[in-house]
N, CA and C atoms as a LAMMPS dump frame, in Angstrom:
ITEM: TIMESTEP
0
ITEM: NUMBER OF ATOMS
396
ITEM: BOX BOUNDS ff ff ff
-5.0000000000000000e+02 5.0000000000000000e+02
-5.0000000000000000e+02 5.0000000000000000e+02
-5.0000000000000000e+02 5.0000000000000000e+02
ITEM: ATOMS id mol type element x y z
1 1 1 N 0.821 -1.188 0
2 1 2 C 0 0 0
3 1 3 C 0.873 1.263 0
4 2 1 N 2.083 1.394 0.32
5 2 2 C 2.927 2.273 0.892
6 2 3 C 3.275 2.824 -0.345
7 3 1 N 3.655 1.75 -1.072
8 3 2 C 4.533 1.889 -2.954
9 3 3 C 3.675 2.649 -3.793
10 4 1 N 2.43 2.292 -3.368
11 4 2 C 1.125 2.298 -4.732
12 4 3 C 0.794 3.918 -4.271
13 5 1 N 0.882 4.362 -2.72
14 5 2 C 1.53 5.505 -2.607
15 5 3 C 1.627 6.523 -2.64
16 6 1 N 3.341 5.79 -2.917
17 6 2 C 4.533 6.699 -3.115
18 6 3 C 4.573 6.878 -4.827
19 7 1 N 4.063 5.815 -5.536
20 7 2 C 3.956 5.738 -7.237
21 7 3 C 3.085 7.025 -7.437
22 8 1 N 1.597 6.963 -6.667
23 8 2 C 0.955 7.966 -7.112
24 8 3 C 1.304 9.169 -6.909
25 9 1 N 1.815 9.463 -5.884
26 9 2 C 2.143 11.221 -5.055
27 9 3 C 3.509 11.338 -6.167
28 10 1 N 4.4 10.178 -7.001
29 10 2 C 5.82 10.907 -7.744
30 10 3 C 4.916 11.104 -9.146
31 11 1 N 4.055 10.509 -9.657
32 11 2 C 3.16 10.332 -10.965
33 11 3 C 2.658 11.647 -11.093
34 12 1 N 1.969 12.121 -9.666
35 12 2 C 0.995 13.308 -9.56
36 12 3 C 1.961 14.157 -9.562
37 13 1 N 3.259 14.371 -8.93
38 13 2 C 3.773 15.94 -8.759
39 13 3 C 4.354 16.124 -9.965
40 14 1 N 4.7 15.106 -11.052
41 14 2 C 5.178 15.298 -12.063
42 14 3 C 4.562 16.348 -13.421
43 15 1 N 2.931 16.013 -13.245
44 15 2 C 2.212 16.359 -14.051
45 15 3 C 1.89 17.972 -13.199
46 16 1 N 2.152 18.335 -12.194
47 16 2 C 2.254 19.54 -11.589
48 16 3 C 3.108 20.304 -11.643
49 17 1 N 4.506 20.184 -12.257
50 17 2 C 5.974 20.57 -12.718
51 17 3 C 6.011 21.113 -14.08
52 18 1 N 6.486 22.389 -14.249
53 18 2 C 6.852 22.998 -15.034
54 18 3 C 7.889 23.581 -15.324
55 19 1 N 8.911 23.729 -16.4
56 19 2 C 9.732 24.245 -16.261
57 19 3 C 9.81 25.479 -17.405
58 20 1 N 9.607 26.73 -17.711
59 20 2 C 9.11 27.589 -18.328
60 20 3 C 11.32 27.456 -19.281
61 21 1 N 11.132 27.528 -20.548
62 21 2 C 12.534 28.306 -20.566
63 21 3 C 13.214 29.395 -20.463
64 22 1 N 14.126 29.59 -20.511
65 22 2 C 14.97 30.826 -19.561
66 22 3 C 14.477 32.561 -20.95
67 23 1 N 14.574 33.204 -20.221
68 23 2 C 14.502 34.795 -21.165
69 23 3 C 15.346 35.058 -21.962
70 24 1 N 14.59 35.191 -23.169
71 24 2 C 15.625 35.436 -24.261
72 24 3 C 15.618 37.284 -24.478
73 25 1 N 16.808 37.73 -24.083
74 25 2 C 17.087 39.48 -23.938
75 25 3 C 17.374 40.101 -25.139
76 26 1 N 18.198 41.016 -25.803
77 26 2 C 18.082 41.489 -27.04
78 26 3 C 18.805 43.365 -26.006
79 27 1 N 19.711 43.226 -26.654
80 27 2 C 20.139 45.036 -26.163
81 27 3 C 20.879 45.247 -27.911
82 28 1 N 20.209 46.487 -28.424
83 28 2 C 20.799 46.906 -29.634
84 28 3 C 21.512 48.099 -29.579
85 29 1 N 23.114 47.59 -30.185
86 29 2 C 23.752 49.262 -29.653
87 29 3 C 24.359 49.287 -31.398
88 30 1 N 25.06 50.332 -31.484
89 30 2 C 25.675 50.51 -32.585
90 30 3 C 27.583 50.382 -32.621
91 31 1 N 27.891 50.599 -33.246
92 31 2 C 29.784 49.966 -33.417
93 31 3 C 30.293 50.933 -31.978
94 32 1 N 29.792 51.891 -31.529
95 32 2 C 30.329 52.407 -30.54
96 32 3 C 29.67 51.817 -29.223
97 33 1 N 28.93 50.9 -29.091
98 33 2 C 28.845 50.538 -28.136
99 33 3 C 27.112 51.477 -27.195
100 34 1 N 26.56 52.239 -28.144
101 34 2 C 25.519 53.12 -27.703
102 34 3 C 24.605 52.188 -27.68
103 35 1 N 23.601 52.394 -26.997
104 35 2 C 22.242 51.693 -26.682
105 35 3 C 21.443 52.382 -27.651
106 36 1 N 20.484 51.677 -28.794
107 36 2 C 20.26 52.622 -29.503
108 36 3 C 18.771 52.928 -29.688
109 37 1 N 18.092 52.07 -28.417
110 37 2 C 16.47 52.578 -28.036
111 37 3 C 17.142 54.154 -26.808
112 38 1 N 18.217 53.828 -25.995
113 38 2 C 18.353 54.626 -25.266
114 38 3 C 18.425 56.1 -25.677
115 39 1 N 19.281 56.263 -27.033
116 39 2 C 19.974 57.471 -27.742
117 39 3 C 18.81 57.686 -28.124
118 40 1 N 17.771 56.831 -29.149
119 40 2 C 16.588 57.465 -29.618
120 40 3 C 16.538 56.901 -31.171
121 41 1 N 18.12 56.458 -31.333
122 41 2 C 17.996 56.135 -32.797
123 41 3 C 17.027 54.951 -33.656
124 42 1 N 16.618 54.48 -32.231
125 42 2 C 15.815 53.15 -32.521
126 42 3 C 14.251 53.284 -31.668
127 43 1 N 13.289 53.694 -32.299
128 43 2 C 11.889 54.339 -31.858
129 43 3 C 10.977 52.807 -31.765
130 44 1 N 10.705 52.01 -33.688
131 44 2 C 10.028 51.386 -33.698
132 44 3 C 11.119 50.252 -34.173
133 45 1 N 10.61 48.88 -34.113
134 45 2 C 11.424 47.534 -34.41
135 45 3 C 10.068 46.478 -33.753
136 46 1 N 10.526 45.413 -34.303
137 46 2 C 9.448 44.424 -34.193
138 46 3 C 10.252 42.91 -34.544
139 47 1 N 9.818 42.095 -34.056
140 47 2 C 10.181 40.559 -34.095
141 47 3 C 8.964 39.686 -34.402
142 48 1 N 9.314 38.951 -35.391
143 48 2 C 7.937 38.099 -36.332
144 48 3 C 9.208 36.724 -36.313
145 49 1 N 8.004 35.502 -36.009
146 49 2 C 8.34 34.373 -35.83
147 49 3 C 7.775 33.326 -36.951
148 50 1 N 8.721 32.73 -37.997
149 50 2 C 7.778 31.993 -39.047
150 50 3 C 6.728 30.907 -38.886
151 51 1 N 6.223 30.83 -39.484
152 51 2 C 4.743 30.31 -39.344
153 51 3 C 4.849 29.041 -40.317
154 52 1 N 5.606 28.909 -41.68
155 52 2 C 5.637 28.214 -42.629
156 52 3 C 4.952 28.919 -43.797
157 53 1 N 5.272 28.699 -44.821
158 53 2 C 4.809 28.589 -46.417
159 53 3 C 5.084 30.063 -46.485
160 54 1 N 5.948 30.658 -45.917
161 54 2 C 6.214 32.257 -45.693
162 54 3 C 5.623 33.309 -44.978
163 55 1 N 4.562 32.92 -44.213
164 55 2 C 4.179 33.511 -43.406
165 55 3 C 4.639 34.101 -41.955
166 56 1 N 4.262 35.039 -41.2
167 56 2 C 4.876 35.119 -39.994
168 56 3 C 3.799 35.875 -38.924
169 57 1 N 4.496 35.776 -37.739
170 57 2 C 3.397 36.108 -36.848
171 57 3 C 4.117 37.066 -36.035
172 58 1 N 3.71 37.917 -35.018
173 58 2 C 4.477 38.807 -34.377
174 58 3 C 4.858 38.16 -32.875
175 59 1 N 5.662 38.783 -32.26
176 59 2 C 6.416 38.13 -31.109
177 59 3 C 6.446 39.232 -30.131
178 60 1 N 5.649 39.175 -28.779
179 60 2 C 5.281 39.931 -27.806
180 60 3 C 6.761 40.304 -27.604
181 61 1 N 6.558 41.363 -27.546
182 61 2 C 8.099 42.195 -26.92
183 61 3 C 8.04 43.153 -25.384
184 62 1 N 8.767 43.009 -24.766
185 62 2 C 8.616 43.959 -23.704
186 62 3 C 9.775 44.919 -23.476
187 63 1 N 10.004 45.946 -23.757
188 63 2 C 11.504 46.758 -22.963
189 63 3 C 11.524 46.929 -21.21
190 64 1 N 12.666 46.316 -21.097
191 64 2 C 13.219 46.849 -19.75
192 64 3 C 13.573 48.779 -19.347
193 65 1 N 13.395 48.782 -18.365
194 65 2 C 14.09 49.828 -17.691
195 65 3 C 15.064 50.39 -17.997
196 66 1 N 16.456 49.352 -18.471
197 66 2 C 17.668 49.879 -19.151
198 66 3 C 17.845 49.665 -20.394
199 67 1 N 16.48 49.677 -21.242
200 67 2 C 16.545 49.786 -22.381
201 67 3 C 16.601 48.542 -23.467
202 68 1 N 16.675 47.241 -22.713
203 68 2 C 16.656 45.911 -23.249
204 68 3 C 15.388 45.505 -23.849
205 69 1 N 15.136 44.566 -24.648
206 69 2 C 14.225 44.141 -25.017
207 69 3 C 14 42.368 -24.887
208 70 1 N 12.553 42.452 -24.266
209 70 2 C 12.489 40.721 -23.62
210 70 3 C 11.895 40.273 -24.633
211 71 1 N 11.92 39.621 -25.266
212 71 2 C 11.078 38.691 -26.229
213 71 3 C 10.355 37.497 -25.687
214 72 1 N 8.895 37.94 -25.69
215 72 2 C 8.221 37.006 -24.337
216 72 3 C 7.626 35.545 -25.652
217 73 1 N 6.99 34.285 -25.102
218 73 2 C 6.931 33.343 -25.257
219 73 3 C 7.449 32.553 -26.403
220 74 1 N 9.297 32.924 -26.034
221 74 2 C 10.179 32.096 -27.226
222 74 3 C 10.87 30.979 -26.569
223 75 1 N 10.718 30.17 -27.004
224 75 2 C 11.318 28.676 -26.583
225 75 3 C 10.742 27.881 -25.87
226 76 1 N 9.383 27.144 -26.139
227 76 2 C 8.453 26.808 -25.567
228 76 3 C 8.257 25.314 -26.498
229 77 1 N 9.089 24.969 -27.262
230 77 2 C 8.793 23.788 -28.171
231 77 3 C 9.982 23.282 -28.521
232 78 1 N 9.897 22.146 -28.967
233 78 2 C 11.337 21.129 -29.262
234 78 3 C 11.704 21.174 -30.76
235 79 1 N 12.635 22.069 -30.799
236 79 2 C 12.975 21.657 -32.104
237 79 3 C 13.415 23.336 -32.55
238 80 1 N 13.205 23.752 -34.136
239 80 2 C 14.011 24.653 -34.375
240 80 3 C 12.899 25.268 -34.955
241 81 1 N 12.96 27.142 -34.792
242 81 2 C 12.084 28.351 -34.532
243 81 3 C 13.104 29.317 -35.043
244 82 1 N 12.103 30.115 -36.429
245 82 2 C 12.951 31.071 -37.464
246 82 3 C 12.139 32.328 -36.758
247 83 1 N 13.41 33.463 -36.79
248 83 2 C 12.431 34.902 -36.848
249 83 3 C 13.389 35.759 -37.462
250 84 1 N 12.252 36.68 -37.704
251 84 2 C 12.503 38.191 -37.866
252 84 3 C 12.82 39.004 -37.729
253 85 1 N 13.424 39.748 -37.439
254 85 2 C 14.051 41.055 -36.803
255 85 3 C 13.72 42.352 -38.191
256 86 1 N 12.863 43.722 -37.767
257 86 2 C 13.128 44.669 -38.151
258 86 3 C 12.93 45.85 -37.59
259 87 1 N 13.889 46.689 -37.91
260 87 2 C 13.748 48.388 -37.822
261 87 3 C 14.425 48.726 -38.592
262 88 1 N 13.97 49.465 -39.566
263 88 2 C 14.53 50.298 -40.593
264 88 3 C 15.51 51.207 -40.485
265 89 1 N 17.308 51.077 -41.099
266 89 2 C 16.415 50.256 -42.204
267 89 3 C 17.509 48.76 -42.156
268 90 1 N 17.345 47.972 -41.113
269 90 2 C 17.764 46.854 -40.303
270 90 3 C 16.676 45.491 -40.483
271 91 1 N 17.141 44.769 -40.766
272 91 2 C 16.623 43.458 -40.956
273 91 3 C 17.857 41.998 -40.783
274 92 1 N 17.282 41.229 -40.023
275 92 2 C 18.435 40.301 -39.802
276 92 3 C 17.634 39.211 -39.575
277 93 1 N 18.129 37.879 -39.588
278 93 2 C 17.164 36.907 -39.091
279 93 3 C 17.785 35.595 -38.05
280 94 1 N 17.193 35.198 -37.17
281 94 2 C 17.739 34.253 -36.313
282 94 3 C 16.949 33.397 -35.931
283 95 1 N 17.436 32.316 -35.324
284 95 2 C 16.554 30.784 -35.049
285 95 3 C 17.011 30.376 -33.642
286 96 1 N 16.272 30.204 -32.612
287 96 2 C 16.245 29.29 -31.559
288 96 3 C 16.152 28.033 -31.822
289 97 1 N 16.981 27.429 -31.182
290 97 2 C 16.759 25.764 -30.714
291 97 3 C 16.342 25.315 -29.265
292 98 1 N 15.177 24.419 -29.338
293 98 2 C 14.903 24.015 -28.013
294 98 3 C 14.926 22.393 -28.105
295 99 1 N 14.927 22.272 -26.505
296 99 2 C 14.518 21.017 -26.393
297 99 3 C 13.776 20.609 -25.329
298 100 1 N 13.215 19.208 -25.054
299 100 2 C 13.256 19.346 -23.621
300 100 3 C 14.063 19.342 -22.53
301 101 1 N 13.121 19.867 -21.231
302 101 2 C 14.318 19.522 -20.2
303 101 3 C 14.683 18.192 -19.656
304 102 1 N 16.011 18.059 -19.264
305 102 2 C 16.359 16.6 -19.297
306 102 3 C 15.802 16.265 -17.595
307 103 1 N 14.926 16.672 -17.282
308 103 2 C 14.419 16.392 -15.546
309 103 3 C 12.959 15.836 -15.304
310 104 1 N 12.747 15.457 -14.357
311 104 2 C 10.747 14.703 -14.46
312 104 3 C 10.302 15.72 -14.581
313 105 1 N 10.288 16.905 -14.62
314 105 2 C 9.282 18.234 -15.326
315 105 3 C 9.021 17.959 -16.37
316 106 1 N 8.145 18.573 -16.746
317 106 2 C 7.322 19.27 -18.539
318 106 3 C 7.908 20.406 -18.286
319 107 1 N 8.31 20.856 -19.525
320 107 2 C 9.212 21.774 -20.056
321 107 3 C 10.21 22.077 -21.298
322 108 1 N 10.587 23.157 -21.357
323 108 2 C 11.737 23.063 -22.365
324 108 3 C 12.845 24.376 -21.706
325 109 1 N 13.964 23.894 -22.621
326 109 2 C 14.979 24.832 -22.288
327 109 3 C 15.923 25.052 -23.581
328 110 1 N 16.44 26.53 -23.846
329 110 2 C 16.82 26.937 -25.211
330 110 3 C 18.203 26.418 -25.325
331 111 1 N 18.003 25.715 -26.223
332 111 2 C 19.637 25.056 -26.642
333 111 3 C 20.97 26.146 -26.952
334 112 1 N 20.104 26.667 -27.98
335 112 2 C 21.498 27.556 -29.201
336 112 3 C 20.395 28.522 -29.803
337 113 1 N 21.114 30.014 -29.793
338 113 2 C 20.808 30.697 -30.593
339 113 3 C 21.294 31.22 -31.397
340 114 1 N 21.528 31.032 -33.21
341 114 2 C 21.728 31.431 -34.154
342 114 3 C 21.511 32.816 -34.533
343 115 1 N 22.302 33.84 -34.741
344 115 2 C 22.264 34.745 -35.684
345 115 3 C 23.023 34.888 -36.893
346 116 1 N 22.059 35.675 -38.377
347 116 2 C 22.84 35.423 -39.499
348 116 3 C 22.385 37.17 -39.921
349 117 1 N 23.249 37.609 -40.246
350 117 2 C 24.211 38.766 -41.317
351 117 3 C 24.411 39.685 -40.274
352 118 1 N 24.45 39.33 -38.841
353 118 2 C 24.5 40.485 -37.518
354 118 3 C 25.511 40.196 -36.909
355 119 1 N 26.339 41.132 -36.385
356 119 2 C 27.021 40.653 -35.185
357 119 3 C 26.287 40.974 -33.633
358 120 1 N 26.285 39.528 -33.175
359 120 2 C 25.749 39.168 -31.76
360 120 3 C 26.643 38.907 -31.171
361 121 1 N 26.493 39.207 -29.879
362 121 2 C 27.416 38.582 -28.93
363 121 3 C 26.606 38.186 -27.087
364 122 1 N 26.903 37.149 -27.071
365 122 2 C 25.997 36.611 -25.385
366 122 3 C 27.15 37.145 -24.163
367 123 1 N 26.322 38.17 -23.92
368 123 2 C 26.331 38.486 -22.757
369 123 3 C 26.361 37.636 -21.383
370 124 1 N 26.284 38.978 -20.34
371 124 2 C 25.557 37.752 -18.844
372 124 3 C 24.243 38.364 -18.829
373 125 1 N 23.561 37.511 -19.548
374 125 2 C 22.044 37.459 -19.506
375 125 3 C 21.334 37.667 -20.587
376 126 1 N 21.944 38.486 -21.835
377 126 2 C 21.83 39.241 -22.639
378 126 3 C 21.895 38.883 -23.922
379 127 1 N 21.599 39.229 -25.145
380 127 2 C 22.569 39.01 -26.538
381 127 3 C 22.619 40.863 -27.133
382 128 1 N 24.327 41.333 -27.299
383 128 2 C 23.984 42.533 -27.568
384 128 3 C 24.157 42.461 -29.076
385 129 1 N 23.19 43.158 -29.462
386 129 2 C 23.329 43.165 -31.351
387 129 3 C 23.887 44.251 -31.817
388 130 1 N 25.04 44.311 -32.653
389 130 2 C 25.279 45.591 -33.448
390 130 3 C 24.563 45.68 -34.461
391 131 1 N 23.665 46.93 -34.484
392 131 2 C 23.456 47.432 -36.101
393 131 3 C 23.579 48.786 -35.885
394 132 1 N 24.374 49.324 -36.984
395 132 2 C 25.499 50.218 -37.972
396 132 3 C 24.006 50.905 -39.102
């Protein structure tokens, strides 16, 4: 009786476990190192996530306090996720990889993030993007 349990109470907390993946950040400065929502040079920009057959969808964004930008519900699925990046007159594109987490939770956690024709660089916490 003890097992049958202890089976049910590890069965049950499992399906009660979540593991959300970690925040994907975004700070855009230019070759000098300027923040460039901070300076002003950067007003509007937007992030679109592909959909397939060329389509795309938009990607909740939030700015921080010091000028960062959170890109809210990215990395939530296993496998590989194309987006968008624009502000004029800036366009670049990058892909998350997820997977699951390797623990008795439900969850995922972001493998690798790809950027192509930008220079990125990972921070502590961060990815800062140059665009020139």
């Amino acid at each position: 009786m003890l097992l049958l349990c202890f089976a049910f109470f590890t069965i049950s907390c499992k399906k009660d476990c979540y593991t959300a993946p970690e925040k994907v950040v975004f700070e855009f400065v230019n070759s000098a190192g300027e923040n460039l929502i901070e300076n002003g040079n950067m007003t509007t920009y937007s992030i679109m996530r592909k959909t397939g057959q060329g389509g795309y969808t938009s990607v909740e964004l939030t700015e921080t306090k010091d000028h960062k930008v959170v890109l809210k519900n990215v990395g939530a699925y296993n496998g590989i996720q194309e987006y968008r990046f624009t502000s004029a007159p800036n366009i670049f594109f990058f892909s998350i990889r997820s997977s699951d987490v390797p623990t008795d939770c439900d969850g995922y956690q972001i493998d690798e993030i790809n950027f192509q024709n930008v220079l990125a660089t990972k921070e502590n916490g961060y990815y800062k993007i140059v665009l020139d």
